[in-house]
C-alpha positions in Angstrom: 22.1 4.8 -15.8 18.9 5.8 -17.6 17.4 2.9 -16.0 18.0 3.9 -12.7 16.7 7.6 -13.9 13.1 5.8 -15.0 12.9 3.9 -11.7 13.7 6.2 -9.1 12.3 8.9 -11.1 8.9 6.6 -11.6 8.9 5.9 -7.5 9.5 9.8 -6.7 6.2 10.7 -9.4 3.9 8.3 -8.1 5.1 9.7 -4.0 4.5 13.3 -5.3 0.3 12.0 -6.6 -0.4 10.7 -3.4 0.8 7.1 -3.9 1.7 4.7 -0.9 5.5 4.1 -0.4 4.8 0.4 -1.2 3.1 0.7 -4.4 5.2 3.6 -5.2 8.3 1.2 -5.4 6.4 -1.8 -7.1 4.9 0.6 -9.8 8.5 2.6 -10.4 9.8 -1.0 -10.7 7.7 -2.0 -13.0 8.3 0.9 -15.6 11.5 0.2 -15.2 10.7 -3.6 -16.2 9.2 -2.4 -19.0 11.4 -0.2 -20.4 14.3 -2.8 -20.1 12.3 -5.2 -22.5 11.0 -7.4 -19.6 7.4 -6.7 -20.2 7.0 -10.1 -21.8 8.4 -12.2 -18.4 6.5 -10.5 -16.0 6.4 -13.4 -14.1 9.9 -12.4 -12.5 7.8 -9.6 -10.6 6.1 -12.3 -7.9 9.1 -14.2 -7.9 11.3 -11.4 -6.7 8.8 -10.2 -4.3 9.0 -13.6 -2.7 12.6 -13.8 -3.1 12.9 -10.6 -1.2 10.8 -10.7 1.6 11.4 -14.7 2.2 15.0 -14.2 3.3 15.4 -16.0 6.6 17.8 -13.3 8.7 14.5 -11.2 7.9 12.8 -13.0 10.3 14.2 -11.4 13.1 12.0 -7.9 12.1 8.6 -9.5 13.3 9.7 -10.6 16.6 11.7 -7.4 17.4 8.0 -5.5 16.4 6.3 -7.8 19.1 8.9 -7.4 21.7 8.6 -4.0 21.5 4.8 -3.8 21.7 4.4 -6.3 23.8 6.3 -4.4 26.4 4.2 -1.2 25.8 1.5 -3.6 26.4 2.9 -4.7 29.8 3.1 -1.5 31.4 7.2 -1.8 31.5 7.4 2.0 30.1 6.1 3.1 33.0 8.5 1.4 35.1 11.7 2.5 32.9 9.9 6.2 33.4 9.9 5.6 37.3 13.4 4.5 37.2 15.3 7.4 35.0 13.4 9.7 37.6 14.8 8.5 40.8 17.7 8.6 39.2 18.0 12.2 37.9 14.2 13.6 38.8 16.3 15.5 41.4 19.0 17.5 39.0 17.8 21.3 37.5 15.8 20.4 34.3 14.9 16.9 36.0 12.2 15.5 33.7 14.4 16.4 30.7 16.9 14.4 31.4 14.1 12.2 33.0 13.1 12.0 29.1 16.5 10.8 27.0 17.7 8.5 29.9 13.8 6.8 29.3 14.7 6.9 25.5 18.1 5.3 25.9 17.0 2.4 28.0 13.6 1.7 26.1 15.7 1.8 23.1 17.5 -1.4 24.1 13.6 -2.8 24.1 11.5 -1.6 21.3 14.2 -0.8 18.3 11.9 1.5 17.1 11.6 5.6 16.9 7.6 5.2 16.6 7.5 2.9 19.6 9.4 5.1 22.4 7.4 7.9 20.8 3.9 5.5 21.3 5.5 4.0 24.7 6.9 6.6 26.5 5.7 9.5 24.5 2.2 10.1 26.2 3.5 9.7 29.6 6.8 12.3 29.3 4.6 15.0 27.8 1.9 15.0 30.4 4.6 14.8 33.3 6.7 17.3 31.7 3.6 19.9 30.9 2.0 19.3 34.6 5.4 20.6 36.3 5.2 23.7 34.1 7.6 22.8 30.5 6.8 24.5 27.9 4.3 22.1 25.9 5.9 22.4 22.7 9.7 21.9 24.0 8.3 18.7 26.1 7.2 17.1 22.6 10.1 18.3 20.6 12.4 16.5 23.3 10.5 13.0 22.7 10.5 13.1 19.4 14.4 13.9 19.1 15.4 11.7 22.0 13.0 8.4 20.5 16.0 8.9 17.7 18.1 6.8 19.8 15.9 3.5 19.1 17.4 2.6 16.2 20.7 2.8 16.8 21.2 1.2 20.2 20.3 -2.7 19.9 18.2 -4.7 18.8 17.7 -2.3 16.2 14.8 -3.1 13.1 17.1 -0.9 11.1 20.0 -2.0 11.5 19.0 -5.9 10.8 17.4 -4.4 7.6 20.5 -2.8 6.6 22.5 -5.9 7.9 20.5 -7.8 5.5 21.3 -5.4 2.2 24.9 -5.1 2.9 25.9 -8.4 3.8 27.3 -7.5 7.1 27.4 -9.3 10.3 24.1 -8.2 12.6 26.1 -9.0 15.8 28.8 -6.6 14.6 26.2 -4.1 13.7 24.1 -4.5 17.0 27.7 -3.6 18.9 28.6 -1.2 16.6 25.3 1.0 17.5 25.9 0.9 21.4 28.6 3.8 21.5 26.7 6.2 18.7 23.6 5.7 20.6 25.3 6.6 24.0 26.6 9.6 22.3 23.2 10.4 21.4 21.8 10.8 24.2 25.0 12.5 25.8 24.7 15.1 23.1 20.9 15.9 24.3 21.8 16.1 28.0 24.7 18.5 27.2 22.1 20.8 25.1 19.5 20.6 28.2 22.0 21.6 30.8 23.3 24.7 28.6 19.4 25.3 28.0 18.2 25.4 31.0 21.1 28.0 32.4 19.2 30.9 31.0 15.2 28.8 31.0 13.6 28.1 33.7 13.0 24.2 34.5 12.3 22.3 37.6 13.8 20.3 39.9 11.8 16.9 41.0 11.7 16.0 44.6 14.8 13.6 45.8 13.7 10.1 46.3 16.7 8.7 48.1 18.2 5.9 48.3 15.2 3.3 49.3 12.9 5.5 46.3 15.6 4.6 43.9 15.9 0.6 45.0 12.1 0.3 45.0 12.4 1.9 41.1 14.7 -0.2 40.2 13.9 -3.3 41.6 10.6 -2.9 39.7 12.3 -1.8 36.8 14.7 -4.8 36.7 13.1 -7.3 33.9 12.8 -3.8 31.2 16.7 -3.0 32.2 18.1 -6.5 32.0 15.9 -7.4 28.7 18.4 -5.7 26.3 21.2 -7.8 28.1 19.6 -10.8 27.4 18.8 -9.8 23.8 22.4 -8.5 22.6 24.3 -11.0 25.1 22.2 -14.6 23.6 23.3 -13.1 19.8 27.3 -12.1 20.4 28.1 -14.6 22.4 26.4 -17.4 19.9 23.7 -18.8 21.7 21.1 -17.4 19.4 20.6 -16.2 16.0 19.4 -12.6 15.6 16.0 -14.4 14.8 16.0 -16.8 17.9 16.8 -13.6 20.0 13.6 -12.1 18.8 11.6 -15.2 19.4 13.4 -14.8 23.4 12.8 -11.1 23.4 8.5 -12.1 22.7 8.7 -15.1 25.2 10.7 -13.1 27.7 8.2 -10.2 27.5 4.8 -12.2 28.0 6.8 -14.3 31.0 6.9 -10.7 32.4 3.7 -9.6 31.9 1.9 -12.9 33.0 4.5 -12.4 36.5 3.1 -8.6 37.2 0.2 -10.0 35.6 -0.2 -7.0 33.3 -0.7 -8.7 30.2 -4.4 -8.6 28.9 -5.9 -10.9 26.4 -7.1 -7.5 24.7 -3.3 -6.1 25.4 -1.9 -9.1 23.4 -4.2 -8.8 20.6 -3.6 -5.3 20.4 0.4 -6.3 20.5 -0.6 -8.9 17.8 -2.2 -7.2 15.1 0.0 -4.2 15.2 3.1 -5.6 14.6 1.0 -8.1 12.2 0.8 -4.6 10.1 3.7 -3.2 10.4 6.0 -6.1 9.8 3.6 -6.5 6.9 4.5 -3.1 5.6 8.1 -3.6 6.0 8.3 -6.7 3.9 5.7 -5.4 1.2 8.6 -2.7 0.8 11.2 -5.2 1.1 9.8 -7.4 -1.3 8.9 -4.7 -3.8 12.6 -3.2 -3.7 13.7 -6.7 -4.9 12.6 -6.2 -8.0 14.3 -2.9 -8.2 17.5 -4.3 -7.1 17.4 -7.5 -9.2 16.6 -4.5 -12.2 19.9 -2.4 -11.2 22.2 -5.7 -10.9 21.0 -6.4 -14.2 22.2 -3.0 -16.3 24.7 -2.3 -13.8 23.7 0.6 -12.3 25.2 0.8 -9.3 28.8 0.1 -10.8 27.8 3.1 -13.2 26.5 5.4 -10.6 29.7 4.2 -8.3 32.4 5.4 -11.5 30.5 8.9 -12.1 30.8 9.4 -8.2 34.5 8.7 -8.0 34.9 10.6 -11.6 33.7 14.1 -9.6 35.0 13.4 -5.6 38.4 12.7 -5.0 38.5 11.8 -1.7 36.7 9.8 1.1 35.8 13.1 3.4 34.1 14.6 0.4 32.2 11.8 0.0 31.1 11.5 3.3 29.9 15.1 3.6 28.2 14.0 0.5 26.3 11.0 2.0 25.1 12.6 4.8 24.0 16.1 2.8 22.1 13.4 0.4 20.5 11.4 2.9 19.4 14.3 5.4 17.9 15.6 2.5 16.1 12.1 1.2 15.3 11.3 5.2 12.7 14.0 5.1 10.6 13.1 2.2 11.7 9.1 2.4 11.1 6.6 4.9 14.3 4.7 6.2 13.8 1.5 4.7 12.9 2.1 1.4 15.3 5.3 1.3 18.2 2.2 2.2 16.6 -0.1 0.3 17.1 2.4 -3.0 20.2 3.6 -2.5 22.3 1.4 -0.6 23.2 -0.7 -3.5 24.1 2.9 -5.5 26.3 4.1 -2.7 28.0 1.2 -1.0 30.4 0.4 -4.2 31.9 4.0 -3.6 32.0 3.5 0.0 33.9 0.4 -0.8 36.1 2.0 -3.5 37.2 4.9 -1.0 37.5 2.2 1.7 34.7 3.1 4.5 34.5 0.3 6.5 30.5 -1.1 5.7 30.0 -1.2 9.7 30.4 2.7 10.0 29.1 3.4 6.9 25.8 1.6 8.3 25.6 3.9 11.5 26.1 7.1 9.5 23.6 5.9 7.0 21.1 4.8 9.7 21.5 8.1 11.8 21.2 10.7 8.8 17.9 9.2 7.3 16.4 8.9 11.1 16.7 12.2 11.3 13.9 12.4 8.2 11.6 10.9 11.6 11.6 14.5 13.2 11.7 16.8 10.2 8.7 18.2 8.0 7.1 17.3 5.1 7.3 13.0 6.1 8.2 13.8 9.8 6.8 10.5 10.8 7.4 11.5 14.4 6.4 14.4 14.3 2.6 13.4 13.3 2.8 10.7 15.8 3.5 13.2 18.4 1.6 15.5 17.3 -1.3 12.9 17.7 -0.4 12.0 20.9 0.1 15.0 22.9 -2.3 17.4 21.1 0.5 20.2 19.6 0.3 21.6 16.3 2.1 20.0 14.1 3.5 23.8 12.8 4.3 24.5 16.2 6.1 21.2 16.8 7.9 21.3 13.7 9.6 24.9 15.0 10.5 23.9 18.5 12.2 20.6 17.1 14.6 22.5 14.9 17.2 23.2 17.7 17.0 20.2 19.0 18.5 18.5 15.8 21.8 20.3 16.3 23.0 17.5 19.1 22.0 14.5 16.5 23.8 15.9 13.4 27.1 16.9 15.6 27.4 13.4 16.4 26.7 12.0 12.9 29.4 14.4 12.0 31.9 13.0 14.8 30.7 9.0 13.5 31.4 9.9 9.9 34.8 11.3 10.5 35.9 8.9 13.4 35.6 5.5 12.2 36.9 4.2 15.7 33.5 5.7 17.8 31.5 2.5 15.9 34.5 -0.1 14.9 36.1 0.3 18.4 33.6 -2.0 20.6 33.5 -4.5 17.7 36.6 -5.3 17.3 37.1 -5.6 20.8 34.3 -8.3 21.6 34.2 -10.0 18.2 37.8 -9.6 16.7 39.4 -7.4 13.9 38.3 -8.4 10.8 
């Protein structure tokens, strides 16, 4: 265990100097090499970068990155935006719900928080501030509502935890349909109680031609997750080869509405170029980290002290999500899984939580890290785009985290809300 103590502890000291998260992990590794008495074969550090971030399910990461920016690039956010309001522009509180029905079909496009928050982001907050919303509510809303990218499918996190527990990404992908459904419920039920005692708008009926029009247009953006999930459950594609289909299906689209730029696509290009870079720097660097653990054991250490002090699998849960909350808002996601998965999921194992559910109660808790201060990835993003304060954002956001964490609550304790759907397309295992 003290190896794990000079690792983590090395990663957490170089965050708290200003060090990026990648080097952060590659230079809390390498103390950790050290200190094992690997200083002399530090040729094993390249070679488990490459090992890590050359897996080929990884592969799938890159192309979900371009889908998803290639359909901001394409103009389809504004479509899924036209569609959700002819469909319930017309209630009390319109545009809210206008806002997590936008998030919820968007998600099954981008599979990324930052994306819905880049895509549809801008647009929500300037229609929701011209009808009168509060400014700061309006971009509290988007940022807790983009929350429902990565759990609905195809889902960056979700592949990336598929990859470090060994699980099935088709299962996974299925498993994150119901939660994310949930999600989004859990919003609209908070808006309608909201709005009995705040004023908020109704938008003007479009009828039934308005809503055929939106949703003719919007066809290709609401069929697109279909295609994605459908070509990877039913075996026609591997997670991977449904990316490549999610990029080609995208440009097809744009070159039909003729939307697509040559300066769009090399805007699409370069930053998912950076940000799949990022990812598998972080990947790669975590390798060595885990290769280091597997080594001394740490995890089957760290897994009998757990199981010395909680008895029992609801303890443990409550513990999980209390840790990772806590982790989520000073951690990014991936490295956060990256580190502790390999700690965590020999207790998960030992008090029998099936790896499926544990993946959507460990995905949901650190996402919330995306809407809460200090790291509040989100929250800056938003704050960036739609010109609040990030103080002022951070406040207004706090009561809309309630709907989120009742729901991780509910997945935690209810194993059937994300093995149900599973096991009835693919089988029991």
């Amino acid at each position: 265990m003290t190896l794990g103590f000079i690792v983590i502890g090395g990663f957490i000291a170089m965050m708290l100097v200003g060090v990026p998260v990648t080097m952060a992990i590659a230079m809390g590794s390498i103390f950790g090499l050290y200190w094992a008495g690997f200083g002399d074969n530090a040729i094993v550090v390249p070679q488990q970068v490459l090992d890590g971030a050359g897996k080929p399910a990884l592969l799938a990461i890159p192309f979900f990155i371009l889908a998803g920016n290639l359909m901001n690039a394409i103009g389809l956010t504004d479509r899924i935006f036209n569609f959700a309001l002819s469909i319930v522009g017309h209630f009390r509180a319109g545009l809210a719900y206008v806002n997590v029905l936008a998030s919820l079909l968007f998600a099954g496009v981008s599979g990324a928080a930052t994306a819905d928050i880049a895509g549809l982001g801008q647009l929500e907050v300037k229609a929701m501030r011209k009808r009168g919303y509060n400014p700061e509510f309006a971009a509290a809303l988007t940022v807790a509502t983009s929350l429902v990218g990565p759990i609905i499918p195809p889902s960056i996190s979700l592949i990336v935890y598929a990859w470090l527990a060994n699980e099935s990404v088709s299962r996974l992908f299925l498993a994150g349909i119901i939660p994310g459904i949930l999600v989004a419920i859990s919003f609209i039920a908070y808006i309608r109680i909201i709005s009995i005692w705040t004023p908020m708008p109704r938008e003007e009926k479009v009828g039934l031609a308005g809503i055929g029009k939106a949703t003719l247009e919007g066809l290709p953006a609401l069929v697109a997750p279909g295609i994605i999930l459908g070509a990877i459950i039913f075996g026609f594609a591997t997670a991977t080869e449904a990316g490549v289909i999610a990029c080609a299906y995208s440009i097809l689209i744009g070159l039909f509405y003729k939307s697509l730029t040559w300066k769009a696509l090399w805007h699409a290009l370069t930053e998912s170029a950076v940000l799949s870079s990022l990812i598998m720097m972080i990947i790669g660097f975590s390798q060595i980290m885990g290769w280091l653990f597997a080594f001394e054991q740490v995890p089957q250490a760290f897994a009998s002290g757990i199981l010395e002090t909680i008895d029992s699998r609801a303890v443990f849960m409550v513990f999980v999500i209390i840790l990772l909350v806590v982790i989520g808002c000073f951690m990014e996601a991936s490295p956060a899984k990256i580190i502790l998965l390999p700690l965590l999921l020999p207790v998960a194992d030992a008090f029998g939580v099936d790896r499926v559910q544990f993946g959507m109660v460990i995905t949901l808790a650190l996402l919330l890290g995306i809407a809460t201060p200090p790291l509040g990835v989100g929250l800056y993003l938003m704050s960036a785009v739609s010109g609040v304060r990030f103080e002022k954002l951070a406040i207004a956001i706090l009561p809309l985290m309630i709907p989120p964490i009742v729901v991780l609550i509910l997945i935690a304790a209810i194993p059937e809300i994300t093995l149900w759907l599973p096991d009835l397309v693919l089988g029991p295992r």
